[in-house]
PyMOL commands that place a pseudoatom at each C-alpha (Angstrom):
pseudoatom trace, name=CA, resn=UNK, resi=1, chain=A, elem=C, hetatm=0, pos=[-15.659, -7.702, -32.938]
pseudoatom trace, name=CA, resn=UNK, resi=2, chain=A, elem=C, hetatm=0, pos=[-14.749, -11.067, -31.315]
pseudoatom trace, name=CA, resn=UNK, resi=3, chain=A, elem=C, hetatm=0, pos=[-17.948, -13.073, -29.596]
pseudoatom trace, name=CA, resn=UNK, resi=4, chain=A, elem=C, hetatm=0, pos=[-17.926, -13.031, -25.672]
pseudoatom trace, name=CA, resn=UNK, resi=5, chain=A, elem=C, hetatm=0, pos=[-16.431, -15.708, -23.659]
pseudoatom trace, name=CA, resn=UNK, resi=6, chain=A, elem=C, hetatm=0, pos=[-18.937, -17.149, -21.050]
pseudoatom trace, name=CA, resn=UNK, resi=7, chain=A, elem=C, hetatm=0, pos=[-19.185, -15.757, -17.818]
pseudoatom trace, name=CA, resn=UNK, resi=8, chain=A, elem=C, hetatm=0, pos=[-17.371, -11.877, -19.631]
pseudoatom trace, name=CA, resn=UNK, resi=9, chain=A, elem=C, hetatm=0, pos=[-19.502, -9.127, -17.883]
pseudoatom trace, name=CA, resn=UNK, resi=10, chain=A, elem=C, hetatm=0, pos=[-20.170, -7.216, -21.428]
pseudoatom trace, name=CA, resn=UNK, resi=11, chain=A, elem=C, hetatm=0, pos=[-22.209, -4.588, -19.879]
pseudoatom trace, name=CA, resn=UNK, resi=12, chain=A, elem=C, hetatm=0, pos=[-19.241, -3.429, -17.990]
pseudoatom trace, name=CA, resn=UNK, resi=13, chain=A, elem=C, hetatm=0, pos=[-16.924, -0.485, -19.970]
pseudoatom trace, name=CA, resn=UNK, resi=14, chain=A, elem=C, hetatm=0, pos=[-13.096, -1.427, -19.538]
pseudoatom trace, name=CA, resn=UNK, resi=15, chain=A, elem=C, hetatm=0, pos=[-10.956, -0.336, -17.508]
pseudoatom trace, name=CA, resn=UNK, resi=16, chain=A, elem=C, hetatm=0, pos=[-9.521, 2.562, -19.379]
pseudoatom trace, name=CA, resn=UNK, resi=17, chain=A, elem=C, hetatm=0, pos=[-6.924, 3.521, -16.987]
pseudoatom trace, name=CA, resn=UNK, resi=18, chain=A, elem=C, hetatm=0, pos=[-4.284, 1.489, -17.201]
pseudoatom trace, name=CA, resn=UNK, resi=19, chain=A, elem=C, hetatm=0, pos=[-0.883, 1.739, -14.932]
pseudoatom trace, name=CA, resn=UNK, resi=20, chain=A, elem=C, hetatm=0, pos=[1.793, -0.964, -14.640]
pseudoatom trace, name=CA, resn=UNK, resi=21, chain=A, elem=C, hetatm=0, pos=[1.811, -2.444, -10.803]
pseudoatom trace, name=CA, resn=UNK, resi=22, chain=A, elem=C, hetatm=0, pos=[4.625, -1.485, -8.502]
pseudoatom trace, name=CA, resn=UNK, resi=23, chain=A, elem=C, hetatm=0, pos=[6.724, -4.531, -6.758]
pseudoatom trace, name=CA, resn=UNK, resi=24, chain=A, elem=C, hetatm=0, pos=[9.055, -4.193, -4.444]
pseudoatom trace, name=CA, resn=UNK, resi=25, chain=A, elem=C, hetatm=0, pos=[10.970, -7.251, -2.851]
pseudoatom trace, name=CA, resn=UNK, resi=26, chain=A, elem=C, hetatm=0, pos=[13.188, -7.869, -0.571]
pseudoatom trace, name=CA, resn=UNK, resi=27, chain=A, elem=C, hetatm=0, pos=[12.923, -3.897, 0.560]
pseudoatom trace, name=CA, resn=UNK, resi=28, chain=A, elem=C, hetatm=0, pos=[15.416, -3.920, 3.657]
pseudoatom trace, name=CA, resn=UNK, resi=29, chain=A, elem=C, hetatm=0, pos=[14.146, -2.196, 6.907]
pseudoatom trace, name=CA, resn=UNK, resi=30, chain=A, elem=C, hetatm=0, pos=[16.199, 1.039, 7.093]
pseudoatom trace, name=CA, resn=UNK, resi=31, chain=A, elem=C, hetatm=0, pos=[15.587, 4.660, 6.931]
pseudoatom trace, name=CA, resn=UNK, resi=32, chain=A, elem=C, hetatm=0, pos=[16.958, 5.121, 3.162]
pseudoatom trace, name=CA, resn=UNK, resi=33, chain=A, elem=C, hetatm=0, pos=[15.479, 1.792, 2.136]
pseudoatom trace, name=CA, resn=UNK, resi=34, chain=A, elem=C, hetatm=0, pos=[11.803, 3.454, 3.814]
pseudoatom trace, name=CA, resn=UNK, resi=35, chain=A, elem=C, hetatm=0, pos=[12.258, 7.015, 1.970]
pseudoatom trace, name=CA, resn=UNK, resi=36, chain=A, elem=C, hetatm=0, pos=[12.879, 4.971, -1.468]
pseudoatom trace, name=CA, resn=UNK, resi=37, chain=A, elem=C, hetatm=0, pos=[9.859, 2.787, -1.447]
pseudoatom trace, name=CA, resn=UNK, resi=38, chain=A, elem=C, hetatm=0, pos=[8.074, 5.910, -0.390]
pseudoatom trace, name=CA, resn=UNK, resi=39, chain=A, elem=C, hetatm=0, pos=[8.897, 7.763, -3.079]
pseudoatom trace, name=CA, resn=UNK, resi=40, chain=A, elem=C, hetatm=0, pos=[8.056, 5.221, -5.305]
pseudoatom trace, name=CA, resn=UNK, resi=41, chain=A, elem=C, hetatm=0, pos=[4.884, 4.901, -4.391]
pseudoatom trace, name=CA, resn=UNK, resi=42, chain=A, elem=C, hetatm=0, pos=[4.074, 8.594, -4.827]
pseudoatom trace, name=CA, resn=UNK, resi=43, chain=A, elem=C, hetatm=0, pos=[5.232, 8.675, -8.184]
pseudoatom trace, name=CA, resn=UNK, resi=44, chain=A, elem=C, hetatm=0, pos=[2.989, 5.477, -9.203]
pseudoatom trace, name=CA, resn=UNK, resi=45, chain=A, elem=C, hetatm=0, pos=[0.265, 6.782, -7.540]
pseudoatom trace, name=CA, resn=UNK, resi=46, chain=A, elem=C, hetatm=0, pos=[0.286, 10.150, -9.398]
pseudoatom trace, name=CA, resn=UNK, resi=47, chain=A, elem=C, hetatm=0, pos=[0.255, 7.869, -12.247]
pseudoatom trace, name=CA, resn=UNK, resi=48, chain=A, elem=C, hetatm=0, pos=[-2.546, 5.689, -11.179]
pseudoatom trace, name=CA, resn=UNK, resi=49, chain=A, elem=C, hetatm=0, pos=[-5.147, 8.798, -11.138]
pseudoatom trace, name=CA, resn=UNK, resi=50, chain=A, elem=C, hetatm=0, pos=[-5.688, 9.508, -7.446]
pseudoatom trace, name=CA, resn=UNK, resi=51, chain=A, elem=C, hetatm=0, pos=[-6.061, 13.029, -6.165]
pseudoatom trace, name=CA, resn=UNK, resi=52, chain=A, elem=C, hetatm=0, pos=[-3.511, 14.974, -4.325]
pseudoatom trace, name=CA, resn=UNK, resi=53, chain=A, elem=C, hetatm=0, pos=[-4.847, 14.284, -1.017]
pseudoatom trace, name=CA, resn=UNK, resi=54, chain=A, elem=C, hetatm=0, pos=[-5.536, 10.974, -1.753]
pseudoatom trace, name=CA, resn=UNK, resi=55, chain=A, elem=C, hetatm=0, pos=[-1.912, 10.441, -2.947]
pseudoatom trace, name=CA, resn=UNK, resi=56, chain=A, elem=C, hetatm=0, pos=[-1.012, 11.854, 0.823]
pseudoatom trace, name=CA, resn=UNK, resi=57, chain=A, elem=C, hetatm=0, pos=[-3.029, 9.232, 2.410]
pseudoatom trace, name=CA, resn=UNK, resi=58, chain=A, elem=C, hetatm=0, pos=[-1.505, 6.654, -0.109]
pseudoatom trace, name=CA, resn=UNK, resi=59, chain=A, elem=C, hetatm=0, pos=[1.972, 7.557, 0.887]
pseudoatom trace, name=CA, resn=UNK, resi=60, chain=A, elem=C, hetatm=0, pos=[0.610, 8.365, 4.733]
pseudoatom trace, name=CA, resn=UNK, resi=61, chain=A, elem=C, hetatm=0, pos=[-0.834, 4.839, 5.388]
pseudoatom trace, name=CA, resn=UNK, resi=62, chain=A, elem=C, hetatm=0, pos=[2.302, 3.202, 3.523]
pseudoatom trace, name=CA, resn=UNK, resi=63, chain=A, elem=C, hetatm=0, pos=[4.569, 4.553, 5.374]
pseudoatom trace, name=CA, resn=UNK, resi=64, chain=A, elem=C, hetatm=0, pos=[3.323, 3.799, 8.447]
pseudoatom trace, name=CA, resn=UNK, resi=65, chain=A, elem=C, hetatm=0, pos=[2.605, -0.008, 7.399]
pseudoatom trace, name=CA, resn=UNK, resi=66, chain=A, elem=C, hetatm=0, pos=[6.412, 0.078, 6.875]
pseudoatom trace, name=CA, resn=UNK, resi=67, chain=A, elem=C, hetatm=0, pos=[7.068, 1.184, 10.090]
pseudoatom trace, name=CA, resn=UNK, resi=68, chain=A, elem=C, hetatm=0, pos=[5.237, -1.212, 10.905]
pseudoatom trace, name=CA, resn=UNK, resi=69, chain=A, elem=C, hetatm=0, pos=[7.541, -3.526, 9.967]
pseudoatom trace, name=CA, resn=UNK, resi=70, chain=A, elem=C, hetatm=0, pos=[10.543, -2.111, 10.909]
pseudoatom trace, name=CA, resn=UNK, resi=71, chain=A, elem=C, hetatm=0, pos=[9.444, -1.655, 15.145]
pseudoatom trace, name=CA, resn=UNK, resi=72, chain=A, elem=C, hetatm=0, pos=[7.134, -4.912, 15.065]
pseudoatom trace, name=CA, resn=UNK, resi=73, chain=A, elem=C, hetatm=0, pos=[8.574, -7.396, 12.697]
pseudoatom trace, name=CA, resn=UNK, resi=74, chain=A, elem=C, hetatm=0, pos=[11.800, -8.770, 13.733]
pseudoatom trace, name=CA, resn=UNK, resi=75, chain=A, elem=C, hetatm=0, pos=[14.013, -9.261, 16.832]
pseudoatom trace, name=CA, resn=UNK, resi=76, chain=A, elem=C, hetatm=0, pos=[17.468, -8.993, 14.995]
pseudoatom trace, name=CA, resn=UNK, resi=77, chain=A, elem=C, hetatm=0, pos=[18.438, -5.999, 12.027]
pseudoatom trace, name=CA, resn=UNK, resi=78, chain=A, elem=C, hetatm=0, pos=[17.971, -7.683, 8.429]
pseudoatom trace, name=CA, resn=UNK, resi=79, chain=A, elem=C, hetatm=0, pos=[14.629, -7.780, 7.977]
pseudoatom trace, name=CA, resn=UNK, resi=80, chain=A, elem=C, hetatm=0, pos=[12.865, -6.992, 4.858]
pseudoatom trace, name=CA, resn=UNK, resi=81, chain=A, elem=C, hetatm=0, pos=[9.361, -6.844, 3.440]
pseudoatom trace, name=CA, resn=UNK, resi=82, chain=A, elem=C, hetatm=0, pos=[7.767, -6.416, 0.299]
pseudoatom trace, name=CA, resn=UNK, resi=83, chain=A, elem=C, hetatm=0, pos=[5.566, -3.865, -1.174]
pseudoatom trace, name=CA, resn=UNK, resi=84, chain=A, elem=C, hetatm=0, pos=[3.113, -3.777, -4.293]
pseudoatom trace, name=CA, resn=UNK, resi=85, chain=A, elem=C, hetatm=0, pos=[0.511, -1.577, -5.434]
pseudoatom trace, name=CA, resn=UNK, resi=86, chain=A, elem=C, hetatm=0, pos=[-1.703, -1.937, -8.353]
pseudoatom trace, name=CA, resn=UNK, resi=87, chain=A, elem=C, hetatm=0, pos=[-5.092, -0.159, -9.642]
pseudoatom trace, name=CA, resn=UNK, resi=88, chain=A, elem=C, hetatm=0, pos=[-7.975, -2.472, -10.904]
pseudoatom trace, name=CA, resn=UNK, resi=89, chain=A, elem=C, hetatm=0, pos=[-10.829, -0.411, -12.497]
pseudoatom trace, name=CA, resn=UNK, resi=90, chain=A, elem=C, hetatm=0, pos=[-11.377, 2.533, -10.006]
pseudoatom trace, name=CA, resn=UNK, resi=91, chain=A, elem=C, hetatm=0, pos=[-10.113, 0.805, -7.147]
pseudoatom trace, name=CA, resn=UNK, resi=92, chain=A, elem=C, hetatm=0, pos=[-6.050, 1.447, -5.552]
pseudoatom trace, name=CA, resn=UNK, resi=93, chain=A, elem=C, hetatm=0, pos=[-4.630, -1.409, -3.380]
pseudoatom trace, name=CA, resn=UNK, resi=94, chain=A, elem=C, hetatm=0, pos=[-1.322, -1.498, -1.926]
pseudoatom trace, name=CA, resn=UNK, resi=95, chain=A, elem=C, hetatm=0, pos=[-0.172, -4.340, 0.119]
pseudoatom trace, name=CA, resn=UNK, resi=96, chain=A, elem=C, hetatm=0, pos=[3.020, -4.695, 2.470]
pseudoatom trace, name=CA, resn=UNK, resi=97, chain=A, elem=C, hetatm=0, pos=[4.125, -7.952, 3.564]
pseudoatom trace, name=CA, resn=UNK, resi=98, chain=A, elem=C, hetatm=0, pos=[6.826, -9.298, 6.012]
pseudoatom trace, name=CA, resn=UNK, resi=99, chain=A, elem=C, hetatm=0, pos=[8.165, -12.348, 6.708]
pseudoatom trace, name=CA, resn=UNK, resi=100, chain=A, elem=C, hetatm=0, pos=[8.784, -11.836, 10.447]
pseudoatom trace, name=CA, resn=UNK, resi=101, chain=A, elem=C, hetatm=0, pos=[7.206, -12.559, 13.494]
pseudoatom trace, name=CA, resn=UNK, resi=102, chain=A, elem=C, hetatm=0, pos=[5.572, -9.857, 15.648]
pseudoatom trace, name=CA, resn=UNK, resi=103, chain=A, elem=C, hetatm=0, pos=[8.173, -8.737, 18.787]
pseudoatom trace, name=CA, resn=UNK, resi=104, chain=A, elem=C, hetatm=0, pos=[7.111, -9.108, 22.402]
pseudoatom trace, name=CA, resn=UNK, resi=105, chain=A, elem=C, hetatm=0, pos=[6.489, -5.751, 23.506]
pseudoatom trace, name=CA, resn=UNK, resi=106, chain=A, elem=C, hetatm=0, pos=[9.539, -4.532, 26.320]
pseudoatom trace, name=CA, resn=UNK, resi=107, chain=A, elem=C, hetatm=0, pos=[8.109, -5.006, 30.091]
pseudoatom trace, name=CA, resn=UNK, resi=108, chain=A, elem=C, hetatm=0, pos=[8.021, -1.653, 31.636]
pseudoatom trace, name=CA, resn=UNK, resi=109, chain=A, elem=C, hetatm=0, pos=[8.834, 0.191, 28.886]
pseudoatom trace, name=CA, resn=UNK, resi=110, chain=A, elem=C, hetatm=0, pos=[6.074, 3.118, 27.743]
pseudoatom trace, name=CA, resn=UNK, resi=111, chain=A, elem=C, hetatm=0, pos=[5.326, 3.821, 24.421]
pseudoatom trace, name=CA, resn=UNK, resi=112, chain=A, elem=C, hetatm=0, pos=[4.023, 7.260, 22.888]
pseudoatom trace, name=CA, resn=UNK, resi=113, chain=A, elem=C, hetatm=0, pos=[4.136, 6.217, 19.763]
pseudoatom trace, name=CA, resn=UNK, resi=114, chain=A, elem=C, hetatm=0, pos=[1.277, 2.439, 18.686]
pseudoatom trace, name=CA, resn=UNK, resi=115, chain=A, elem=C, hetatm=0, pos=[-1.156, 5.070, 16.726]
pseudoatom trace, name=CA, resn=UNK, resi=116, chain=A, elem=C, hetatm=0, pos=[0.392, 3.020, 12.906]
pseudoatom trace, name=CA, resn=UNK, resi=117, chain=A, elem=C, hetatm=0, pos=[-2.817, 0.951, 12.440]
pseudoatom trace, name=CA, resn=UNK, resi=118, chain=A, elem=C, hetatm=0, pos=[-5.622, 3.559, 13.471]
pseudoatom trace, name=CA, resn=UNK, resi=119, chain=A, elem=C, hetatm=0, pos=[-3.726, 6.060, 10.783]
pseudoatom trace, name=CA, resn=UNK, resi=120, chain=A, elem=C, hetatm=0, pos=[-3.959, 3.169, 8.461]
pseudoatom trace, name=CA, resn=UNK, resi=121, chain=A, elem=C, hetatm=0, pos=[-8.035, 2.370, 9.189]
pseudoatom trace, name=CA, resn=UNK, resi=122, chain=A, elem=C, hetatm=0, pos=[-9.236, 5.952, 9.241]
pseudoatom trace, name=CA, resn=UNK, resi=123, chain=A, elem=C, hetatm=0, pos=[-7.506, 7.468, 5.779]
pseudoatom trace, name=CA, resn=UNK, resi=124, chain=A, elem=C, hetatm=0, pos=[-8.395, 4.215, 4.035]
pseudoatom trace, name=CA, resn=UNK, resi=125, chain=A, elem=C, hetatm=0, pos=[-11.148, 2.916, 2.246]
pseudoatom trace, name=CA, resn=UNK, resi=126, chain=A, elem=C, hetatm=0, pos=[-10.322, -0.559, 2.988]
pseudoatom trace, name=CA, resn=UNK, resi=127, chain=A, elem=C, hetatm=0, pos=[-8.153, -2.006, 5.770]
pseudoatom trace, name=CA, resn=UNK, resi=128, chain=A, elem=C, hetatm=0, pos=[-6.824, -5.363, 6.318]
pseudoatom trace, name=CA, resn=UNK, resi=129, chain=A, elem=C, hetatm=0, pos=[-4.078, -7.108, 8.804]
pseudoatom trace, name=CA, resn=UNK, resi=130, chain=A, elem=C, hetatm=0, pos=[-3.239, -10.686, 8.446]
pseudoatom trace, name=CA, resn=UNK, resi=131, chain=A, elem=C, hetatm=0, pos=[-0.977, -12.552, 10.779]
pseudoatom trace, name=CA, resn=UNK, resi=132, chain=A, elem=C, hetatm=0, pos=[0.124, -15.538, 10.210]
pseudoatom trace, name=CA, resn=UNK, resi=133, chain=A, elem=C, hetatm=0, pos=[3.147, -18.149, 10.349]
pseudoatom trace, name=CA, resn=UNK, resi=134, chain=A, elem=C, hetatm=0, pos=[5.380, -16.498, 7.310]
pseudoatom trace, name=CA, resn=UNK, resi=135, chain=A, elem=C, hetatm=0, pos=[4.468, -13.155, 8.848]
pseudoatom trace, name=CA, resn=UNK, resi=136, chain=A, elem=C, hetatm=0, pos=[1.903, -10.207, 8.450]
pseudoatom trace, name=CA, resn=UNK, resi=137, chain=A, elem=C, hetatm=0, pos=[0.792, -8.569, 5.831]
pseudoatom trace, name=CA, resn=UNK, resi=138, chain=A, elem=C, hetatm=0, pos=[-1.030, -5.480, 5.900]
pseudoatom trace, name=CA, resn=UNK, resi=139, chain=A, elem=C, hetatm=0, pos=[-3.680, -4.390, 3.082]
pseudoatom trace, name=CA, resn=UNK, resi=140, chain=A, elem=C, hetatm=0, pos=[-5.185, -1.046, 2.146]
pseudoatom trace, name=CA, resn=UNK, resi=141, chain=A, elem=C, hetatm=0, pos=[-7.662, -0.200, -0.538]
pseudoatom trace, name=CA, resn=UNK, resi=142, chain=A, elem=C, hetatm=0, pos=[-8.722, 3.388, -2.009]
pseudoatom trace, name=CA, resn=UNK, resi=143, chain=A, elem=C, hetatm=0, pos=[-11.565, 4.199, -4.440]
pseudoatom trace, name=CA, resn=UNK, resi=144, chain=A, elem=C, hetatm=0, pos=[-10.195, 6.306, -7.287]
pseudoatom trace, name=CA, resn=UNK, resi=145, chain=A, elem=C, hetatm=0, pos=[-12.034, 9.653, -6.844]
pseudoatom trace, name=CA, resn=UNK, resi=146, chain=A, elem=C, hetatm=0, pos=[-10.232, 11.846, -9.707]
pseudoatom trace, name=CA, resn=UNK, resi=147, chain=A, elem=C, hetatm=0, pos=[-12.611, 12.559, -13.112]
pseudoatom trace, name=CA, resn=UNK, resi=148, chain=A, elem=C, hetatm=0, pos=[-10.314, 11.570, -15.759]
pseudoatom trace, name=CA, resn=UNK, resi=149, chain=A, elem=C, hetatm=0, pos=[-11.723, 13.275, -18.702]
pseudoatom trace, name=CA, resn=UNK, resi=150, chain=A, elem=C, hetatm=0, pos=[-10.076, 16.045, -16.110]
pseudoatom trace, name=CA, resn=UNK, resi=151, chain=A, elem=C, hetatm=0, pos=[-6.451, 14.455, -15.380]
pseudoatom trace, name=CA, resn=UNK, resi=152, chain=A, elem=C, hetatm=0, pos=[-5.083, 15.730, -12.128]
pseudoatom trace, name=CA, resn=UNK, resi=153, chain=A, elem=C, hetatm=0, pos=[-1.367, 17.364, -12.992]
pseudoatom trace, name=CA, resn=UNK, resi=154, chain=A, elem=C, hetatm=0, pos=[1.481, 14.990, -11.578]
pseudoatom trace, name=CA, resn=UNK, resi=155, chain=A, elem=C, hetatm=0, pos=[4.047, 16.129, -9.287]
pseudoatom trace, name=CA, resn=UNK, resi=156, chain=A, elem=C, hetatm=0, pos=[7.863, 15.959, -10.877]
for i in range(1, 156): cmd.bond("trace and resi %d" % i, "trace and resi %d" % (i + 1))
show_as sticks, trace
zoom trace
């Protein structure tokens, strides 16, 4: 057994669930472009040991951070944004990030729809927005809940 550097937390067990992170760059803001990340992300997540509901929320929250994007993010068609997700110990994180700049909302124009980011807050365990020059980038977390001496079958 090889000595501990300094500062390793040895009381801690590893992480023995371990899934390969899902990037996606350069994801263009269209309807197939949307479905295909989606999908994506479902069949990662059913890899990274979430539930079946918690997959939904996963995929739920996503999806509307995309949207996100697609209404909010830039003035002129071409945009695109990136998407990663990754599990660290029992913790899920996916991010979405765009490079555009938030649109004016239209004067005199009503909207049903603006319900995106309160979607996003309530099914997550963590919630983050960050605006900034380069763009925004929107961050959700999720506590693994699934006992995985008892793996959860994965959807085909």
């Amino acid at each position: 057994m090889a000595p501990s550097a300094p500062g390793d937390d040895v009381d801690r067990p590893p992480d023995t669930h371990v899934v390969p992170d899902l990037g996606r760059t350069d994801v263009p803001t269209n309807a197939t472009a949307l479905a295909e990340a989606r999908e994506q992300l479902v069949a990662w997540a059913s890899t990274a040991g979430l539930d079946a509901e918690q997959i939904e929320d996963v995929a739920l929250a996503t999806y509307e951070a995309m949207a996100n994007v697609v209404d909010h993010a830039y003035d002129q068609p071409g945009g695109v944004f990136d998407l990663h997700a990754c599990r660290h110990d029992d913790q899920v994180t996916v991010t979405v990030a765009d490079n555009g700049r938030w649109k004016s909302p239209v004067c005199g124009k009503q909207s049903w729809r603006g319900r995106g980011l309160l979607i996003i807050e309530r099914i997550s365990c963590e919630f983050e927005l960050t605006r900034h020059a380069r763009g925004t980038v929107v961050t959700m977390s999720w506590s693994v809940l699934v006992d995985e001496s008892h793996p959860q079958p994965t959807r085909p």
